[in-house]
N, C-alpha and C positions, 0 to 999 in steps of 0.2 A: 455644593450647589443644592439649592431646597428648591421640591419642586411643589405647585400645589394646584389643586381644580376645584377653584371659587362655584357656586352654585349660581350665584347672581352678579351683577354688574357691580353693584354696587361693593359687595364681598372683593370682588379682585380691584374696583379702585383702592380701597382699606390698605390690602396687601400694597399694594405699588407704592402707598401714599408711607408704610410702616417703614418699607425699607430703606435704609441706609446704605445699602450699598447697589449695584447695577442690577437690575431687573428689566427683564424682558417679558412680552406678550407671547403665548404661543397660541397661533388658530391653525392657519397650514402649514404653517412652517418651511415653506418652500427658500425661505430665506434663512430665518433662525438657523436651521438645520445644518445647511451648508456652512454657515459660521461657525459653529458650533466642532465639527466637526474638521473644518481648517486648522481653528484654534484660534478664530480672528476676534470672539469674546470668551469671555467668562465671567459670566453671569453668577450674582449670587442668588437669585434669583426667576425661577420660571416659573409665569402665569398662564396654566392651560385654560384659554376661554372657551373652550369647543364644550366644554359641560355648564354650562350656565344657560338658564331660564330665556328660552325663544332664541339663543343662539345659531341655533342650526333651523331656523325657518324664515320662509319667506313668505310674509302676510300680506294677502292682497286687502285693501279697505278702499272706501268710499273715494278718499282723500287722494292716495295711488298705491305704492306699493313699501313693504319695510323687510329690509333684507339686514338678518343675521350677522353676524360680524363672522359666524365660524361656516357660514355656504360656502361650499366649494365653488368654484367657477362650472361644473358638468351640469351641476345641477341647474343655474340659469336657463342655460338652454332647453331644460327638459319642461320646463316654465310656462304650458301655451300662453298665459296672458300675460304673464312679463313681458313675452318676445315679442306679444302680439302689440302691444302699448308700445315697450323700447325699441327692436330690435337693433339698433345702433348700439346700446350698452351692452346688450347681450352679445353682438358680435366683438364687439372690444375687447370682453372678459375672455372669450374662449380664442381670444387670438394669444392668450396668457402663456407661454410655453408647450410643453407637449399634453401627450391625455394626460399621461401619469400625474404630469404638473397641477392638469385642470382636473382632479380630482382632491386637488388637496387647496390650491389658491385660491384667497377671499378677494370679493370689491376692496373690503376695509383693509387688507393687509398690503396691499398694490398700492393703497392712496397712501398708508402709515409709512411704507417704507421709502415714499416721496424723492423716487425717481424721477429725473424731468421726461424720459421718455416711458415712463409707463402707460400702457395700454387703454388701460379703462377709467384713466383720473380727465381725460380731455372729453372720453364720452359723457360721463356722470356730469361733467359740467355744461356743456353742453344742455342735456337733459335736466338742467336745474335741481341735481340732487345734493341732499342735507346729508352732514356727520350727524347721528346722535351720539355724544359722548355724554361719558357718565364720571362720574372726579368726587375728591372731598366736599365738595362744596353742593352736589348734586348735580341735575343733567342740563344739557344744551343745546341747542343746536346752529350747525355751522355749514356755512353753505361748501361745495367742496372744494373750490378755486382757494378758500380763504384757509385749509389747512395745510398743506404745505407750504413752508417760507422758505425753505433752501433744498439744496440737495442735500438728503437723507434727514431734514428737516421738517419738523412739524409746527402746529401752534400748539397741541397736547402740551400741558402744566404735569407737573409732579403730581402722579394719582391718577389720570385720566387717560380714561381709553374710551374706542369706538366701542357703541354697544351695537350699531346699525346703521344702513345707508337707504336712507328715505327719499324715495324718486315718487314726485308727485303724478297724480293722474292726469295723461296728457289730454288737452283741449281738444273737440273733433277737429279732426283733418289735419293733424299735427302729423310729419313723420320726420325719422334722425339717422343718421349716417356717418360713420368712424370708418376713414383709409389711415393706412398708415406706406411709408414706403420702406423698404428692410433690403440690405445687401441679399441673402439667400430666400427661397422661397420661402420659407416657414422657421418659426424658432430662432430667432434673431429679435436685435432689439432695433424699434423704431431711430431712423434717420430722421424721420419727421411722420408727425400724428394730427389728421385734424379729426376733426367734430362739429357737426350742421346741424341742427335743429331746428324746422322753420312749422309754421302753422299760417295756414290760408284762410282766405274767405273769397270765395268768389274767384275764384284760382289767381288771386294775388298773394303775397308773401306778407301777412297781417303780420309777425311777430319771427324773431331770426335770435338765435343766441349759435355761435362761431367759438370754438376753442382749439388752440396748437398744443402738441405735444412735443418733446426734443428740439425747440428753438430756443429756447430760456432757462435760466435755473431751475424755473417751475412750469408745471403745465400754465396755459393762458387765458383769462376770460379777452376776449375782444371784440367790442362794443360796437367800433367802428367799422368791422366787417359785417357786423349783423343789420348796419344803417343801412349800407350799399347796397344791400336787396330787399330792405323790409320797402313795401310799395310796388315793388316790380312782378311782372311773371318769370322772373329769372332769363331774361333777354340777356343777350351778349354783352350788353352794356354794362349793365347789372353785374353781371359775369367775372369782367376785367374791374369791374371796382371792386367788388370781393377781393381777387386775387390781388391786388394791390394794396389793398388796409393788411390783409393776412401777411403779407410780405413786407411788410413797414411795421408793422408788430414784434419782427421777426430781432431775436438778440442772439443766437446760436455760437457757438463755439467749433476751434476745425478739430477734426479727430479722425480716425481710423476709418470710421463709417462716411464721413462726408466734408466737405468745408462749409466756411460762411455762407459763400455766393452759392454753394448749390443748394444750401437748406433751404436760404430767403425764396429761391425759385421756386425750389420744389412747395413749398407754402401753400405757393398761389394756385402752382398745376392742382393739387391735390385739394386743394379748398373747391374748386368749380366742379370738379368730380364730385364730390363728397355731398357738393348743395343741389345737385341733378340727382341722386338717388334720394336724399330725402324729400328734394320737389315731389316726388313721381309715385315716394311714398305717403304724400300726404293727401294724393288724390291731382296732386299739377299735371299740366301735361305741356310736354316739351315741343 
């Protein structure tokens, strides 16, 4: 196994793109690791991004914000004006495992390794945040619903990695909200994940973008749930149409953690919660 620490994004596209045999990313490795040490790969290949140019910061600008592909998840929170713009993707990310974990776990490593129930790919969408990836061909950007296509699946081409996850500056009186529901209190993986994001005027619901986590192969943009309240002051009415696009969105699978029938529900319960916190966050009142 060759290992190496590109300086630039563009340096560890090269690498990915030279290699001919299995190559891997390393940022926190919360995952790598674990494989690694199973024996579930072998790699010929490892790309340490954590030393590469702006990797490990998170730039605030006019625009919004650009996060590092090598930030740990701890760091978000320590963030005032991340948290203070997002705090829905901020709470997403540090609901990432333990500290130990949220000292090593990126946004970009949670979306790459395109879990359906991962934490903080329903926030980020939600929040209408970009991949920057970087590849032979040079960079791009990709909104984040539109990179993973399957389980453990990405759209990343041969060569191509995140170099950062770009969350625009929120509109006033925008606020966002990520519940998820988990068998045990903590450190469990989502049964179901949603994400609300609405933005007011006049303490109505000008604008709503809704995302599921653990109901699909992939996390979910849905459209139709963000109809159901864009116009309203989030009334009961309002409420039960939410909960019912989110729950008709709903494609889940049964498993250990839950069945069909209880995810589609649980959808809905946790979608009306989830659009009351960020009403309340955006200045609404209930």
């Amino acid at each position: 196994m060759r290992y190496e620490r590109p300086e630039t994004a563009k340096e560890a596209a090269g690498l990915l793109a030279n290699e001919k045999g299995q190559a891997f990313l390393l940022a926190g490795g919360t995952d790598l690791l674990v494989k690694l040490k199973m024996g579930m790969v072998e790699p010929d290949l490892v790309v340490d991004i954590k030393h590469m140019a702006k990797a490990n910061e998170i730039q605030a600008t006019a625009r919004g914000f650009s996060i590092g592909a090598g930030v740990p998840g701890a760091r978000l929170g320590e963030h005032k004006a991340l948290t203070k713009a997002w705090p829905g993707v901020v709470e997403a990310a540090n609901l990432i495992g333990s500290d130990q974990i949220q000292g090593r776990c990126t946004l970009a490593g949670n979306l790459c390794n395109a879990s359906p129930a991962a934490d903080s790919v329903p926030a980020m969408i939600a929040a209408g945040a970009k991949a920057v990836i970087v590849g032979p061909k040079g960079r791009r950007s990709v909104a984040v619903e539109k990179v993973p296509t399957g389980p453990g699946q990405t759209c990343l081409a041969k060569g191509e990695l995140i170099e950062s996850i770009s969350l625009p500056k929120p509109a006033p009186r925008t606020g966002d909200a990520y519940l998820r529901f988990i068998p045990r209190t903590e450190m469990d993986i989502a049964v179901v994940g949603v994400a609300i994001c609405v933005t007011l005027e006049r303490g109505v619901i000008k604008k709503a973008r809704v995302a599921l986590g653990a109901v699909a192969p992939t996390a979910v943009l849905v459209p139709a749930a963000a109809r159901a309240i864009v116009g309203s002051k989030l009334d009961a009415a309002a409420l039960d149409k939410l909960a019912a696009a989110c729950s008709a969105a709903c494609n889940p699978i049964d498993d250990k953690r839950g069945t069909i029938e209880y995810r589609v529900r649980l959808a809905g319960v946790l979608a009306k919660r989830a659009a009351k916190i960020a009403f309340n966050r955006a200045g609404g009142q209930l």
